[in-house]
DSSP file (Angstrom, degrees, kcal/mol; ACC not computed):
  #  RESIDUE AA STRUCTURE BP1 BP2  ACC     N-H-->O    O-->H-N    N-H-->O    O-->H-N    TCO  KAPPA ALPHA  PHI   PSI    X-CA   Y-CA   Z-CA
    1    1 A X              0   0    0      0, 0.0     5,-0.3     0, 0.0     4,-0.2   0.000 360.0 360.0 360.0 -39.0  -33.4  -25.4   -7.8
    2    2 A X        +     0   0    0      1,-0.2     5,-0.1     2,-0.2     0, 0.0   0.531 360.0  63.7 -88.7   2.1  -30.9  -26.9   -4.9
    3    3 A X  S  > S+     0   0    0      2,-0.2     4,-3.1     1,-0.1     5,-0.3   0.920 109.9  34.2 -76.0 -47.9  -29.1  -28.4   -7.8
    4    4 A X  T  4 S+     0   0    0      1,-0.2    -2,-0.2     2,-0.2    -1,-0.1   0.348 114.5  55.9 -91.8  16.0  -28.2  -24.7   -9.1
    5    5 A X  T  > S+     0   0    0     -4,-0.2     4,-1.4     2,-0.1     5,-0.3   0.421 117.8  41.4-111.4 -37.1  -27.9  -23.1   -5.3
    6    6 A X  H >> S+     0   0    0     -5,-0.3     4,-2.1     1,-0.2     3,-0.8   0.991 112.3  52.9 -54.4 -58.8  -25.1  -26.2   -4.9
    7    7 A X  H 3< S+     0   0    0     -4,-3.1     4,-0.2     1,-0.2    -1,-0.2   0.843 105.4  49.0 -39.3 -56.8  -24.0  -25.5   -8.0
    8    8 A X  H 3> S+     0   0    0     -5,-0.3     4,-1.0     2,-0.2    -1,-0.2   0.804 112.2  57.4 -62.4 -38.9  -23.5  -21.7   -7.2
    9    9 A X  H <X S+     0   0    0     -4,-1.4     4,-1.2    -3,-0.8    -2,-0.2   0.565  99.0  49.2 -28.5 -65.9  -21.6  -22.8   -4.1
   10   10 A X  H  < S+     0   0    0     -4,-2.1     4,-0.4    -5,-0.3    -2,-0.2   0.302 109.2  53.0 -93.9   8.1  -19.2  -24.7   -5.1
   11   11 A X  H  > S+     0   0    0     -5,-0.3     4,-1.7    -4,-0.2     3,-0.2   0.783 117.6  42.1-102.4 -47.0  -18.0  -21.9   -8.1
   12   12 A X  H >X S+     0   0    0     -4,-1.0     3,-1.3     1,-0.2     4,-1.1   0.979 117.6  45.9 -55.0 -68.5  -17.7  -19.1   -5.1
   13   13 A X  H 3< S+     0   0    0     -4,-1.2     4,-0.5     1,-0.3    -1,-0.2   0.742 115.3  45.8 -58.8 -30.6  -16.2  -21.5   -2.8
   14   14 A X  H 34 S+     0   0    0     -4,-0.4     4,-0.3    -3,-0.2    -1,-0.3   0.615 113.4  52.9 -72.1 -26.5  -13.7  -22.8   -5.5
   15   15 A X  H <X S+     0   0    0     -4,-1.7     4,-1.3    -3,-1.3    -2,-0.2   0.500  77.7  90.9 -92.5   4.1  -13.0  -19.5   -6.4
   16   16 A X  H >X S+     0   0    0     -4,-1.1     4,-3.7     1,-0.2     3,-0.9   0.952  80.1  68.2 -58.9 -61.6  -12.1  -18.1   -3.1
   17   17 A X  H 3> S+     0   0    0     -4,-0.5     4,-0.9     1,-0.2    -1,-0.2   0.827 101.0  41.1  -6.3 -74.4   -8.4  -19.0   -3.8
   18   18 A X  H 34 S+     0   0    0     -4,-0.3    -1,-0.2     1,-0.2    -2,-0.2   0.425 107.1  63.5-100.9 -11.0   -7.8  -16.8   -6.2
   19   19 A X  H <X S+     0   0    0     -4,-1.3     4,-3.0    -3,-0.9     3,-0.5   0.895 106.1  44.4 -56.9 -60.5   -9.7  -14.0   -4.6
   20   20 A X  H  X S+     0   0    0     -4,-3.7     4,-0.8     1,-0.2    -2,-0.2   0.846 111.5  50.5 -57.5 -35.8   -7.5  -13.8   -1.6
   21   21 A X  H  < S+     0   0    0     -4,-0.9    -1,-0.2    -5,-0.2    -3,-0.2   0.556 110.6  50.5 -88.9  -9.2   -4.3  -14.0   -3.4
   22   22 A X  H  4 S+     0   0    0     -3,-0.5    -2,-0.2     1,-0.1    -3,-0.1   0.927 116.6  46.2 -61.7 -50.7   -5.6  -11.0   -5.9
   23   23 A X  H  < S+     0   0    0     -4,-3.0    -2,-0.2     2,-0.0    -3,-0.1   0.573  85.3 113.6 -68.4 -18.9   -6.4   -9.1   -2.7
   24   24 A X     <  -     0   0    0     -4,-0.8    -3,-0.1    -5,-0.3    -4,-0.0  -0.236  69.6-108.5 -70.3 142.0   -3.1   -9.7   -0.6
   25   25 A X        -     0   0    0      1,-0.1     2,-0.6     3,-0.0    -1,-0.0  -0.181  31.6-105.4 -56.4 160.8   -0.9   -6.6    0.1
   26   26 A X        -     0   0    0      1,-0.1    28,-0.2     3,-0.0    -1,-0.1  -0.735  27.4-120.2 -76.5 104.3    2.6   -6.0   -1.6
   27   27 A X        -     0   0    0     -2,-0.6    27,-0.4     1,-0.1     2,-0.2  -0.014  39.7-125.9 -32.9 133.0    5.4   -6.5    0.4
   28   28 A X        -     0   0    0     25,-0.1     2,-0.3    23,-0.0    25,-0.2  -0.688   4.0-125.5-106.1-176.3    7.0   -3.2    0.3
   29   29 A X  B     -A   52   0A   0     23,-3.2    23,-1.3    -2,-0.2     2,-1.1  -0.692  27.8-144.0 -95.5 150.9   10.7   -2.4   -0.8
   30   30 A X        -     0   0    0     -2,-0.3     3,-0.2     1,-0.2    21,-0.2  -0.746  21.6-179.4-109.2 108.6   12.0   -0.5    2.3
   31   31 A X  S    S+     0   0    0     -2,-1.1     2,-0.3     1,-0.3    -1,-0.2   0.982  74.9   8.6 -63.9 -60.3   14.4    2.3    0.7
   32   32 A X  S    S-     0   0    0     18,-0.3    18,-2.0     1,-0.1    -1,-0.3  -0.955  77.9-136.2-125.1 120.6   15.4    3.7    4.1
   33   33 A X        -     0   0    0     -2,-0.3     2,-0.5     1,-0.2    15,-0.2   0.330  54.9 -51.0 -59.8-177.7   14.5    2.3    7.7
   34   34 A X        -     0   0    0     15,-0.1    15,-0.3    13,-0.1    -1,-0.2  -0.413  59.3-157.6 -53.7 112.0   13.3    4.5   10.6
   35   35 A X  B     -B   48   0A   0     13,-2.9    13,-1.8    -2,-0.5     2,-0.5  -0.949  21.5-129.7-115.1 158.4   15.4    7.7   11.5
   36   36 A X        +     0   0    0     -2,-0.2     2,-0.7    11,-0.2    11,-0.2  -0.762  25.6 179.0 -72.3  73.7   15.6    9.5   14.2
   37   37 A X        -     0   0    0     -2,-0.5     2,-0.2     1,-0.1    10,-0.1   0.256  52.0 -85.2 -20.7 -11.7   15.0   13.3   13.2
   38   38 A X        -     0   0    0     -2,-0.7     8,-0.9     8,-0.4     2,-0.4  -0.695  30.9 -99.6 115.0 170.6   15.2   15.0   16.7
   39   39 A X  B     -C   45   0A   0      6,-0.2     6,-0.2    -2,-0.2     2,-0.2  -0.990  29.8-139.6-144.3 139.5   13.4   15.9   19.7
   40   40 A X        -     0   0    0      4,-1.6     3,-0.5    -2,-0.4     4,-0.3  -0.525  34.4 -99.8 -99.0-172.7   12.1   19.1   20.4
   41   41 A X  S    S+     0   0    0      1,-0.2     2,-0.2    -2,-0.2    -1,-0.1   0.649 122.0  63.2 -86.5  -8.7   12.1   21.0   23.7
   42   42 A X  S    S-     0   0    0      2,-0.1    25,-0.2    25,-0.0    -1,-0.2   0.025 120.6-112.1 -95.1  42.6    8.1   19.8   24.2
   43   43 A X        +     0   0    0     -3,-0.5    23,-1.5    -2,-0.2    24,-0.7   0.774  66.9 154.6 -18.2 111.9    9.7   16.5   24.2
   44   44 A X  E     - D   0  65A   0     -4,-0.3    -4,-1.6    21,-0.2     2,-0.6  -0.990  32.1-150.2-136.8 117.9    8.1   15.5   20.7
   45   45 A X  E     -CD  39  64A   0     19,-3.7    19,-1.0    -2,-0.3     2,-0.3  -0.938   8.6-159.4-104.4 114.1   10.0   13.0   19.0
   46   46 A X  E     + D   0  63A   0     -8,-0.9    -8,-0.4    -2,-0.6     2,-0.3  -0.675  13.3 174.0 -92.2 122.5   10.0   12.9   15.0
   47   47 A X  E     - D   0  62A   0     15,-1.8    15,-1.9    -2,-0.3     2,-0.3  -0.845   6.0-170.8-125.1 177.6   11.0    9.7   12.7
   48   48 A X  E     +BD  35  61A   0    -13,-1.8   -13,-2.9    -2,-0.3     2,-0.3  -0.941   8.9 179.4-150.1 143.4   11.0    9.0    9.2
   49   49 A X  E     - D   0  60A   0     11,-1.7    11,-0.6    -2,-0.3     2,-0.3  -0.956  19.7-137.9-153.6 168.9   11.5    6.1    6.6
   50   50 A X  E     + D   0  59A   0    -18,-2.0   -18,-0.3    -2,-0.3     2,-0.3  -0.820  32.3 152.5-114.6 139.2   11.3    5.9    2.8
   51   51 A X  E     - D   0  58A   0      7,-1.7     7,-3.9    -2,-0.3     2,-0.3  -0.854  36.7-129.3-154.8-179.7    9.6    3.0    1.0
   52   52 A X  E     -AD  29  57A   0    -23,-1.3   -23,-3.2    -2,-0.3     2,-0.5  -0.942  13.5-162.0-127.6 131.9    7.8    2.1   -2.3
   53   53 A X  E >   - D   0  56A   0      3,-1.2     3,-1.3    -2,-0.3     2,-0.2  -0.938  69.8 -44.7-121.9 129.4    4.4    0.4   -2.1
   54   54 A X  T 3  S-     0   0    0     -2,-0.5   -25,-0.2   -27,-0.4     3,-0.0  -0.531 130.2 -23.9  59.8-129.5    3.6   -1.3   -5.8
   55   55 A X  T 3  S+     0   0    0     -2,-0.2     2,-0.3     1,-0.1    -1,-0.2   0.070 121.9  83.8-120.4  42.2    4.6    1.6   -7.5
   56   56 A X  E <   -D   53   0A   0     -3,-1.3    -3,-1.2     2,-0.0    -1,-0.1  -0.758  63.0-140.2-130.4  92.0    4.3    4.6   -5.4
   57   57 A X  E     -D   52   0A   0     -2,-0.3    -5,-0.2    -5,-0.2     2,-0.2  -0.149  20.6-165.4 -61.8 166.8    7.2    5.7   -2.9
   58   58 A X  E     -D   51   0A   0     -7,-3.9    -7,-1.7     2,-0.0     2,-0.2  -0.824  16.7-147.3-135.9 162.0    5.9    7.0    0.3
   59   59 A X  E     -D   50   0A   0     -2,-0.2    -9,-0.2    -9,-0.2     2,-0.2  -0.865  27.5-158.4-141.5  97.3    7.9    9.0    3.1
   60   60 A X  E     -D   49   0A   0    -11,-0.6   -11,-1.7    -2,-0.2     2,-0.2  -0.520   3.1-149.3 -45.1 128.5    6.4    8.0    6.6
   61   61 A X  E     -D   48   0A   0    -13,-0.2     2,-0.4    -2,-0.2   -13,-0.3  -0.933  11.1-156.1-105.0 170.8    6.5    9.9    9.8
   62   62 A X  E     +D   47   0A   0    -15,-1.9   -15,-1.8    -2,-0.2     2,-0.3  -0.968  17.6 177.3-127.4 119.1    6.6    8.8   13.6
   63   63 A X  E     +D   46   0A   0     -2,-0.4     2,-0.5   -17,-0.2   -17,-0.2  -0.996  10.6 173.6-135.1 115.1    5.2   11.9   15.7
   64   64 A X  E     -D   45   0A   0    -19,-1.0   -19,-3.7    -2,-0.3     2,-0.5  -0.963  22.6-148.5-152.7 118.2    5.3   10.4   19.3
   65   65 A X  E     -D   44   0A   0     -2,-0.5   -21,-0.2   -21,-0.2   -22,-0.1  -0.794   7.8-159.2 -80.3 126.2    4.5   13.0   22.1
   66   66 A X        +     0   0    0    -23,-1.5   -22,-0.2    -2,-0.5    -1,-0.2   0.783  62.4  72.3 -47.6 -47.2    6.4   12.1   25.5
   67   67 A X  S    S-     0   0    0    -24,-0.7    -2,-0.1   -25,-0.2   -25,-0.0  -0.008  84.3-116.4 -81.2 173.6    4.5   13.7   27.9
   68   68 A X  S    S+     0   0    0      2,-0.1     2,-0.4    -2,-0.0    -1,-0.0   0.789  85.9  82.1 -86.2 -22.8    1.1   13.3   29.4
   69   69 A X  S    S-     0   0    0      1,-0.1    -2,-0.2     0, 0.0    -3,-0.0  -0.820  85.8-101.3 -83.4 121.2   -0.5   16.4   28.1
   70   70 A X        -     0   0    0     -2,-0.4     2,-0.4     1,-0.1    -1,-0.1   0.314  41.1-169.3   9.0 116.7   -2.1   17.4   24.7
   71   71 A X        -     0   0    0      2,-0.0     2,-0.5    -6,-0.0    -1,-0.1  -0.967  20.4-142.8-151.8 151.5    0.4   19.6   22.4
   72   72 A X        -     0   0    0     -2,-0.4     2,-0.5     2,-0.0     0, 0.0  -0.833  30.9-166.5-103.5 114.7   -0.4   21.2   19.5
   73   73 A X        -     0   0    0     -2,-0.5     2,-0.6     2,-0.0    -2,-0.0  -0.979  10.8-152.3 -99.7 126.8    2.7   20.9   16.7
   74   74 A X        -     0   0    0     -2,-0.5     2,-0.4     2,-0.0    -2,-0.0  -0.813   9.1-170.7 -80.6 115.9    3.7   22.2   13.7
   75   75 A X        -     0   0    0     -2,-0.6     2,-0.5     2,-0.0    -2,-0.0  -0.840  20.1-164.7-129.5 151.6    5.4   21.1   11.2
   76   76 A X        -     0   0    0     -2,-0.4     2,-0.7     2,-0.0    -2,-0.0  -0.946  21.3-163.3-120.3 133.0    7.2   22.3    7.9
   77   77 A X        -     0   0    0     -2,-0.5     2,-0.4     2,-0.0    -2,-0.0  -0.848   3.8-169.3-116.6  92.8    8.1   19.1    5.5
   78   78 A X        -     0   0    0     -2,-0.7     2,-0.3     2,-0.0    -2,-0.0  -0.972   5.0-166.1-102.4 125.2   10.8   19.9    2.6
   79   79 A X        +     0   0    0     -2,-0.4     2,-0.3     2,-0.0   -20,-0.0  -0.767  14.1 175.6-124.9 127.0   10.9   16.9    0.2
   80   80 A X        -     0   0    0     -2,-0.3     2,-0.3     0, 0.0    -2,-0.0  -0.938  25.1-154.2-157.5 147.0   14.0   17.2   -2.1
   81   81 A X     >  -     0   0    0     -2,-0.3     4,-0.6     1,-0.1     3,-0.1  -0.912   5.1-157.4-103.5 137.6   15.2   14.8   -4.5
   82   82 A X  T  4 S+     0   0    0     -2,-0.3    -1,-0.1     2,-0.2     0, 0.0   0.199  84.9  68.1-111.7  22.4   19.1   15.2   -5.0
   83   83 A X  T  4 S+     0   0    0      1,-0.1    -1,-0.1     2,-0.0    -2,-0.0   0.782 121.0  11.7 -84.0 -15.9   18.7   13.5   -8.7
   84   84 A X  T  4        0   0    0     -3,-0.1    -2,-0.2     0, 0.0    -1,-0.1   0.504 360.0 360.0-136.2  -9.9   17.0   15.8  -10.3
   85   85 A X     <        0   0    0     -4,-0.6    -3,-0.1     0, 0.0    -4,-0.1   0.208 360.0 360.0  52.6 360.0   17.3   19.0   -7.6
């Protein structure tokens, strides 16, 4: 019985390796770095970046309130590709 609890032990622990290195993220490719979009008059500052992680691009934003108070924003997000229109 402690033979096959050892046993059991040393396959997890030997396998551990190969777990971690399944699980690690994918570097992603960074198309376009942060820009700056603007500032509105409620100083709210807007960025953006592009990148692909594995095989899905993504388009980030940075929404970073200045002020000390709570503010409520809206925003309208047009995505256009100019390969394909």
């Amino acid at each position: 019985m402690k033979r096959k609890i050892l046993y059991s032990i040393l396959v997890m622990v030997m396998a551990l390796p190969t777990t971690i290195i399944a699980q690690s993220p994918v570097t992603p490719i960074i198309y376009k770095e942060w820009t700056f979009l603007g500032e509105n008059s409620q100083n709210i500052e807007i960025e953006y970046r592009i990148i692909k992680c594995e095989t899905i691009a993504q388009v980030h934003l940075f929404i970073f309130n200045e002020s000390q108070s709570d503010k409520n924003v809206q925003l309208i997000i047009e995505i256009t590709n100019k390969e394909d229109n």
